[in-house]
N, C-alpha and C positions, 0 to 999 in steps of 0.2 A: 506808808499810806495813812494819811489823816482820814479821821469820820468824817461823812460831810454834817453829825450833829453839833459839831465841837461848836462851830459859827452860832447857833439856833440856844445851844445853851447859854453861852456867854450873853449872846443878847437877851436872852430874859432874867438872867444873873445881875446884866446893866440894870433891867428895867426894875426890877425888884429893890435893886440899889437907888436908883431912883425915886421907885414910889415909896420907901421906909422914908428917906428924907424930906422928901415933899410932905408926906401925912405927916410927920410929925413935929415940921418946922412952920409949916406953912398951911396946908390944906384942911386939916384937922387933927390939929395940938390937942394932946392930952393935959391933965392938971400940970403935969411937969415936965416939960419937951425935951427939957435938956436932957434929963435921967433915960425918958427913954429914948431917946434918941439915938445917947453911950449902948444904953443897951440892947437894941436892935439892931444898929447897924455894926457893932464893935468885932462880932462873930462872921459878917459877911463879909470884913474886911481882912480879917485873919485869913480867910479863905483863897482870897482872889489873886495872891500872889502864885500860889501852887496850880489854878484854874489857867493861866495866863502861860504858864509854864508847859500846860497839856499833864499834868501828873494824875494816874486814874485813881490815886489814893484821895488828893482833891476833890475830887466829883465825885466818890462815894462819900466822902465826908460832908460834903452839900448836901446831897442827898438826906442823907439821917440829920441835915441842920433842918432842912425844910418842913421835915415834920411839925418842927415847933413854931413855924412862921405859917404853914398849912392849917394846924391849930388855932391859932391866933386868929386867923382870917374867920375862919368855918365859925368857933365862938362870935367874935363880932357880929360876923353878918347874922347870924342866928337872932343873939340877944339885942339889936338893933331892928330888927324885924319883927319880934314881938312886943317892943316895948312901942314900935309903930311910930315914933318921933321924926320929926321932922328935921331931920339930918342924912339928908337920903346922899349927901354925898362921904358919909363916916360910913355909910353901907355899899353902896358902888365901890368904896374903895377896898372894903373886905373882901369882896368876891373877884377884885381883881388884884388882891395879893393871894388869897383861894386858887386862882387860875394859873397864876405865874408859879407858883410853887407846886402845882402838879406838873406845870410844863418843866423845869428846872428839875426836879424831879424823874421823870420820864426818861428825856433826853440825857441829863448824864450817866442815870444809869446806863445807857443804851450805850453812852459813847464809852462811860471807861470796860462796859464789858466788853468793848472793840481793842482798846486800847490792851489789857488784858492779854486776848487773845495774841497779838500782833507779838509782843515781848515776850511770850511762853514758844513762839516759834521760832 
């Protein structure tokens, strides 16, 4: 028996994959896009092949990656809100990497401690 979370994590796993690339190709580029570009997305690609396969050792490992892209959001949006700059779309995008990485977060916990259990029986 599959979670029915496994569907809900991937797709915010996609989205997340999606929005590193967009911000940092396209929407709002840091000084050096390419750098980090390698290095935001290099960690969620390592990931996706074990996510894709259903393995719950994956989704706890997302899991403890998210913290450092949950980070990154939460800083952003913070210090982009105090400095009050007229870049409201470098902030909308914080609070929606913010959001996807506590769903991403959430959800795979929830699925591999399903998964977990399922294999221990």
């Amino acid at each position: 028996m599959t979670s029915s979370l496994r569907p809900l994590a991937l797709s915010l796993y996609f989205a997340l994959l999606a929005l590193t690339l967009l911000w940092e190709s396209w929407l709002a580029p840091s000084r050096y896009p390419a750098f980090w570009l390698v290095l935001k997305l290099a960690p969620l690609l390592l990931l996706l092949p074990g996510l894709l396969r259903d393995r719950p050792k994956s989704f706890v490992l997302a899991g403890l990656l998210m913290l450092f892209y949950f980070t990154e959001g939460v800083v952003l949006a913070w210090t982009l809100r105090a400095q009050s700059l007229a870049w409201d779309s470098a902030l909308g995008l914080a609070w929606m990497e913010t959001v996807l990485t506590l769903g991403i977060f959430a959800t795979g916990a929830l699925h591999a401690r399903r998964r977990f259990r399922e294999t221990a029986l």
